[in-house]
LUMVEXZA-73581 format. One line per 4 residues: for each residue y, z, x of C-alpha. Coordinates in Angstrom, 3 decimals. Last residue first. Layout:
// residues N
Y Z X ~ ...
This chain:
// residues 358
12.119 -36.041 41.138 ~ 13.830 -34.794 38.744 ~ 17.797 -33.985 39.482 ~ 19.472 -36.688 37.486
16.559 -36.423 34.617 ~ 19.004 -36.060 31.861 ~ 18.925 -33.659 29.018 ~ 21.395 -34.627 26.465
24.474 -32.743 25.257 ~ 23.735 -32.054 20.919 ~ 25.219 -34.906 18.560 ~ 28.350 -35.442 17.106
30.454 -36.138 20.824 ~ 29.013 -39.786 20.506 ~ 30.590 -39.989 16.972 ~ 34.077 -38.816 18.095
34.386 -40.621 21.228 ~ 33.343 -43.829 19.155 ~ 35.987 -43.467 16.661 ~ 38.767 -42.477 19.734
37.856 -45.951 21.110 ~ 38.735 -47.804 17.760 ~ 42.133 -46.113 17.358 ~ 43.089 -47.271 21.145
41.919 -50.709 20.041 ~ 40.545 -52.770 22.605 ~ 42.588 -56.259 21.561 ~ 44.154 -55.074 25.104
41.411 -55.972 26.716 ~ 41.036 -59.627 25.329 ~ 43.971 -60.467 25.200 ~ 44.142 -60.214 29.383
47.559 -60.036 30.524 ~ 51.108 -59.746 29.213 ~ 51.358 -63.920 29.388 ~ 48.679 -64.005 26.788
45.884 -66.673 25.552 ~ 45.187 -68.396 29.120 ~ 44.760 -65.021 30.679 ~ 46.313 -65.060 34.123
43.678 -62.090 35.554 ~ 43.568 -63.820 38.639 ~ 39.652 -64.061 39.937 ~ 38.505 -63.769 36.390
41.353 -65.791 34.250 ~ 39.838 -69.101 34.000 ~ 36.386 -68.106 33.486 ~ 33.899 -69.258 35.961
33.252 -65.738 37.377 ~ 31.873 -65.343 34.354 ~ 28.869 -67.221 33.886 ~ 26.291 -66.051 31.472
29.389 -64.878 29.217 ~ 31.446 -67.721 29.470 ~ 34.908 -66.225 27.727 ~ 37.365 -69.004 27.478
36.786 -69.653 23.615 ~ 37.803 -65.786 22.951 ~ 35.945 -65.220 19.775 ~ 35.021 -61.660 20.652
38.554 -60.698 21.531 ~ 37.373 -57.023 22.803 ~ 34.103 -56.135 22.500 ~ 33.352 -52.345 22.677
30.292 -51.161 23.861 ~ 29.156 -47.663 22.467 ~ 26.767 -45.901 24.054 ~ 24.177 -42.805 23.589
21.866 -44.445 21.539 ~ 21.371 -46.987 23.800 ~ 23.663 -49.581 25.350 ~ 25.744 -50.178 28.626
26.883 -53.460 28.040 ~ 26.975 -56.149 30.505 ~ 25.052 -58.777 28.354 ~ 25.596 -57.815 24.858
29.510 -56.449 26.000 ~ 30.255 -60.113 27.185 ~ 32.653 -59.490 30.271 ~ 36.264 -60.753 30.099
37.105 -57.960 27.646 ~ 35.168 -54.612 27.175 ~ 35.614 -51.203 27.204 ~ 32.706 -48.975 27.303
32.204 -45.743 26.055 ~ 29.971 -43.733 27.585 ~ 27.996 -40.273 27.096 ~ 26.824 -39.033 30.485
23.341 -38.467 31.708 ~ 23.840 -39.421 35.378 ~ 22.598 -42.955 35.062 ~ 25.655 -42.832 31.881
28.360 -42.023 34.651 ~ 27.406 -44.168 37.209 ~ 27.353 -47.446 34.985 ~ 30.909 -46.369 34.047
31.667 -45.742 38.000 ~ 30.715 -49.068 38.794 ~ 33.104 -50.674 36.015 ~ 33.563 -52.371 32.697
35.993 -50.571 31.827 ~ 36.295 -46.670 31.337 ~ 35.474 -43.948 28.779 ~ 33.044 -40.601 29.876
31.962 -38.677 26.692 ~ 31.197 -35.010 27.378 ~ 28.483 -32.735 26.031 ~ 28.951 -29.848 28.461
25.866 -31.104 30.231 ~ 27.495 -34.230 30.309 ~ 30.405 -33.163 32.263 ~ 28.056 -31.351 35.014
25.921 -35.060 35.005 ~ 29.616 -36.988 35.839 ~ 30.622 -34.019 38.566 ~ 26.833 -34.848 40.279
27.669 -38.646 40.122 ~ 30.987 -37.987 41.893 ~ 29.801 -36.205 44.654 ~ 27.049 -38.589 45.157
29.382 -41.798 44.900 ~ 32.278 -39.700 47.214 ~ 34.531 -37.584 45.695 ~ 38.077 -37.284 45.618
38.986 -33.897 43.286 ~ 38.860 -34.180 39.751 ~ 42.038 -34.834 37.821 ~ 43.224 -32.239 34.463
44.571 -34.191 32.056 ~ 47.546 -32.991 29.776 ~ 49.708 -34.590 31.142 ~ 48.324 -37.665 31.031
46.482 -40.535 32.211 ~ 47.832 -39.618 36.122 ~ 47.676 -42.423 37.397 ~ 47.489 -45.176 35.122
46.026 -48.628 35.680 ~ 45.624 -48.025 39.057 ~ 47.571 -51.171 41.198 ~ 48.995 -54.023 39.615
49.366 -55.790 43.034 ~ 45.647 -55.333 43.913 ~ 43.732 -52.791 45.419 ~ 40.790 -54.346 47.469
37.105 -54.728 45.433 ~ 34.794 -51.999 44.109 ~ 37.164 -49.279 44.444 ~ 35.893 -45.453 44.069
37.408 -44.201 40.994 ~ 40.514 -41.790 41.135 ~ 39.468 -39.464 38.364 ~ 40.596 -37.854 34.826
39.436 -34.872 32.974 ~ 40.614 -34.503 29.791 ~ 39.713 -31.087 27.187 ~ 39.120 -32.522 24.091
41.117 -30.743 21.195 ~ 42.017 -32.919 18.988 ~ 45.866 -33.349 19.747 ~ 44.219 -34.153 23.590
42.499 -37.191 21.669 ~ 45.424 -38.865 20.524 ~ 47.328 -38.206 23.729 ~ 44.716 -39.822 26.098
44.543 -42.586 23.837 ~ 48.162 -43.132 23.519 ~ 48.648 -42.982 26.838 ~ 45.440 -45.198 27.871
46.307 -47.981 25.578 ~ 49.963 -47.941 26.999 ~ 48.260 -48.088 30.434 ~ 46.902 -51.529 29.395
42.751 -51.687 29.851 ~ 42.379 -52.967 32.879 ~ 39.086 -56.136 33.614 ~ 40.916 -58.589 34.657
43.012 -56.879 37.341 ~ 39.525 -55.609 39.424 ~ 38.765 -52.276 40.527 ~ 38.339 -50.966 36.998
41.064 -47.901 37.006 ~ 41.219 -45.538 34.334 ~ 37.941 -43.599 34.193 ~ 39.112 -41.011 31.671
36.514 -38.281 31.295 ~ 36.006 -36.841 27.868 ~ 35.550 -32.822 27.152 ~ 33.417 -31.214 24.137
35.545 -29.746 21.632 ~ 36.998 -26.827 20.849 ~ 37.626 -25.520 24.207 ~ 36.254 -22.487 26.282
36.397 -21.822 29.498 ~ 38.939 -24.848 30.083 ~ 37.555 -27.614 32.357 ~ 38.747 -28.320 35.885
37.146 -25.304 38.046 ~ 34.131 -25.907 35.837 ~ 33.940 -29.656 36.570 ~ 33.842 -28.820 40.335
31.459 -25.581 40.283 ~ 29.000 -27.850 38.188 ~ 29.179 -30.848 40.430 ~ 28.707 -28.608 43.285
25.675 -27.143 41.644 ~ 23.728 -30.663 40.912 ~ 24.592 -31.093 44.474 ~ 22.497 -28.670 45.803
20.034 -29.358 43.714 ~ 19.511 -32.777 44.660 ~ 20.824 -35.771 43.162 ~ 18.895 -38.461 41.439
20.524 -41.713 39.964 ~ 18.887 -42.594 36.711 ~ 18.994 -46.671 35.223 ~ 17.070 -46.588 31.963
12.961 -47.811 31.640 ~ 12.093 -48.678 28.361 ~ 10.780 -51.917 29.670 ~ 8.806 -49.810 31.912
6.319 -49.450 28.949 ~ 5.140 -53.223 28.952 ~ 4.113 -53.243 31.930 ~ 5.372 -54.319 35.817
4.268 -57.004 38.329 ~ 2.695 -59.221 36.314 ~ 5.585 -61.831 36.893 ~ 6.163 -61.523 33.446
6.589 -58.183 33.584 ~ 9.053 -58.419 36.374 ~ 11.123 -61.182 34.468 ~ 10.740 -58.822 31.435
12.460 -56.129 33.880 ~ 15.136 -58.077 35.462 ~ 16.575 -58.769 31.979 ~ 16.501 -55.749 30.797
19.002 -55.052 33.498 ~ 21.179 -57.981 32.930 ~ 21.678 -57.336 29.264 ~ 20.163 -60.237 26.462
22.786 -61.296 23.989 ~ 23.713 -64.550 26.395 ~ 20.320 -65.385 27.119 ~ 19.487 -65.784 31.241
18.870 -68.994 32.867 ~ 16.347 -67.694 35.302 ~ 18.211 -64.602 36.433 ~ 15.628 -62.467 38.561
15.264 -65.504 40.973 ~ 13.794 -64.559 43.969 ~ 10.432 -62.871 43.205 ~ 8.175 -63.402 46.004
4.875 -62.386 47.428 ~ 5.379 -62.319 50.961 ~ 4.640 -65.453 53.513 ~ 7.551 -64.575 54.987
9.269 -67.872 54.066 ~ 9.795 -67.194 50.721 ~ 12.362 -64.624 51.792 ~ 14.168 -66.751 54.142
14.432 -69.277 51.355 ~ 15.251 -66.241 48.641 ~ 18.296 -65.378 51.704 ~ 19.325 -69.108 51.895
23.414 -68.098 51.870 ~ 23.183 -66.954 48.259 ~ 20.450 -66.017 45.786 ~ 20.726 -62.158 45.763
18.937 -60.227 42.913 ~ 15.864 -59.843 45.158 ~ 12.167 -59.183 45.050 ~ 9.851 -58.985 48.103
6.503 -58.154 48.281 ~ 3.528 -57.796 50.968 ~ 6.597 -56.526 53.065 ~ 7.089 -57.357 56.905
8.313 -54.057 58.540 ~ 11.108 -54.169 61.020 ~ 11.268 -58.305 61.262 ~ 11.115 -58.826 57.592
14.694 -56.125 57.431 ~ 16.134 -57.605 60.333 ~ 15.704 -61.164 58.377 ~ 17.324 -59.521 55.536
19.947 -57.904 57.392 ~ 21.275 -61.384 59.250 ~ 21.403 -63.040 55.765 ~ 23.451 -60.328 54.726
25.794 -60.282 57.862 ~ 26.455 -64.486 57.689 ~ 30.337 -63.921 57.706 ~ 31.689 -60.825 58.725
31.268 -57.050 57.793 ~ 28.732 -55.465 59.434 ~ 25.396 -53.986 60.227 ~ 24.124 -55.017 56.505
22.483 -51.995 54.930 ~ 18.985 -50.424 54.240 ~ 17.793 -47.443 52.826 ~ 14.172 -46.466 53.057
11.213 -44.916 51.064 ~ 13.056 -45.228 47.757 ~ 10.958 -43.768 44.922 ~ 12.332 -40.036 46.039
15.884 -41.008 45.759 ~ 18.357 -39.142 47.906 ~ 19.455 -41.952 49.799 ~ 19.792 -43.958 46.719
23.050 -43.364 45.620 ~ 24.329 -43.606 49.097 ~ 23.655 -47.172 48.998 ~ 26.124 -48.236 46.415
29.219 -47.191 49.793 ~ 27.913 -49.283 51.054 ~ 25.914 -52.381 50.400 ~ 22.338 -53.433 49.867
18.308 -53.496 51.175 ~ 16.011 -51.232 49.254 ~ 12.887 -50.459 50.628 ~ 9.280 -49.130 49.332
6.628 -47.826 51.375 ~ 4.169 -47.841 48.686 ~ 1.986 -44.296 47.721 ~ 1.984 -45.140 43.931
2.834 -49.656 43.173 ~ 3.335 -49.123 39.432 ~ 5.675 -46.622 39.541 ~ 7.517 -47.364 42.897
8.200 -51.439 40.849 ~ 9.647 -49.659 38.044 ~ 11.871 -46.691 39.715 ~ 13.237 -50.377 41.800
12.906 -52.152 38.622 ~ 15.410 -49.658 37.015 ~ 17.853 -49.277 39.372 ~ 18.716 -52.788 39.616
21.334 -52.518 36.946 ~ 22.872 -49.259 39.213 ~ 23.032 -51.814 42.499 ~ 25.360 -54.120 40.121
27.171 -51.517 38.865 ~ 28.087 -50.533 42.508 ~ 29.221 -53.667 43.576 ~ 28.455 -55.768 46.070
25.683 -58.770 45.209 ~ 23.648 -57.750 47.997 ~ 20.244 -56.232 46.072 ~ 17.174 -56.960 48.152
13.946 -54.852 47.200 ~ 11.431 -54.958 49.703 ~ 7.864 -53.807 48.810 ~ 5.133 -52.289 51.791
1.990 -51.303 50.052 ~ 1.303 -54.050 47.030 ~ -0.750 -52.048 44.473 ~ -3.828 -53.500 43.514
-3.726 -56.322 40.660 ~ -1.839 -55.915 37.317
């Protein structure tokens, strides 16, 4: 690696909040290897607030508005404010790695580059960054982490506390039940049966309103309440909610949800996840590590194009070609095989996370 670069632009505009969370860790990469840089991040509300806190992220930057063109309009405020000595960017629409190129910054504009199929997007962005020479091998290990401050650490923990039991006999799992978009829902039937099965056990359930990723649609939440028997955290915002995720985990919880923002969110603030999924390939979009499990529904599914999925046939309208009840593929989620990997990820001792190191 050469000397640091001083002023680095990260551009992330793709829109969703897992999608800012997979970037996470080149941005705590590229601050690490580059000490003392002015380092900005350019992307979306509300996936910006997670980073307003961060000490790697000098400044936050976001589109002024919502119309046509606004992203392309940001960047070029962004090289007129401050002109970086390196740019990197996730976003490859509407010219923005041209305009990019054309600052006469180093550039790294293409942080797919006909990606493997078994190979997830995060990792991804880092060996492209190593390659590039701008990272090493260590910050491969690098996991996504969203920091909150210690005042929020302790409203997460007066939250979850006023929800929980005082004492239970096991550890608690939060239900994420909505995914934002139709294709990706586990049936409410699953979630019923699910949320009842592991109640009998003795988990205490806590259950949320994610924040949407994408307009309501005509199926609505997938279940609202879960259950009964679960207890629902109060509206949040990104921050709020991240600090009530890292409060569950430190009471050992497993979080379960789709392939979502607010999963991603949930294990960057220390939590336990399971992941259910069906029109996204699991090896790419999983969470992983040791304390994930990724469930692939319908493996074989010959629509699935797991390096290109919003070519599928079903992604925009969740019409699966295989069922006229809605995606196979998430309901071949098993409610039996979820509860297995609740109970082996709630075997082990709570994790330490770094959500409130700087």
């Amino acid at each position: 690696m050469g000397e640091p670069y001083r002023e680095i632009l990260v551009v992330d505009l793709l829109g969703g909040i897992g999608d800012l969370i997979m970037v996470l860790p080149a941005v705590h990469a590229l601050a690490r290897r580059n000490p003392g840089a002015s380092l900005r991040v350019l992307t979306h509300e509300p996936g910006a607030a997670l980073l307003r806190e961060d000490p790697a992220v000098t400044r936050v930057l976001t589109p002024r508005h919502g119309e046509a063109g606004a992203e392309r309009e940001a960047v070029a405020e962004a090289l007129a404010d401050r002109h970086p000595d390196l740019a990197v960017t996730t976003t490859r629409y509407d010219g923005i790695p041209d305009l990019l190129a054309a600052s006469g910054a180093r550039c790294v504009t293409d942080l797919w580059r006909r990606p493997p199929a078994d190979e997830p997007v995060g990792e991804r962005y880092l060996r492209i960054l190593l390659a590039e020479g701008l990272v090493r091998p260590d910050d491969l290990r690098t996991r996504p982490v969203v920091r909150l401050t210690a005042d929020e650490i302790a409203d997460g923990e007066s939250t979850v506390g006023r929800c929980l039991p005082p004492a239970a006999a096991r550890p608690p799992v939060v239900l994420v039940t909505d995914a934002g978009m139709d294709v990706k829902r586990w049936p409410a039937a699953h979630w019923r049966a699910l949320a009842a099965l592991l109640a009998r056990r003795g988990h205490p359930l806590l259950a949320l309103h994610a924040p949407r990723e994408h307009p309501p649609t005509a199926r609505g939440p997938a279940l609202d309440p879960p259950c009964p028997e679960a207890a629902v955290l109060p509206p949040r915002d990104l921050r709020g909610l991240a600090a009530c995720f890292a409060a569950a985990a430190r009471r050992g919880a497993v979080v379960v949800g789709g392939d979502t923002g607010p999963l991603r969110l949930a294990a960057a603030s220390g939590a336990a996840t399971v992941g259910l999924f069906g029109p996204t390939w699991a090896e790419r979009y999983g969470v992983a590590g040791t304390r994930a499990a990724d469930l692939q529904g319908l493996p074989g599914c010959p629509h699935r194009r797991p390096v290109a999925i919003t070519e599928q046939p079903c992604w925009w309208t969740a019409a699966c070609p295989l069922s006229p009840a809605g995606p196979a593929c998430m309901a071949d989620v098993s409610v039996a095989s979820v509860a297995r990997a609740v109970t082996r990820l709630c075997g082990g001792p709570p994790a330490r996370h770094p959500a409130g190191d700087a």
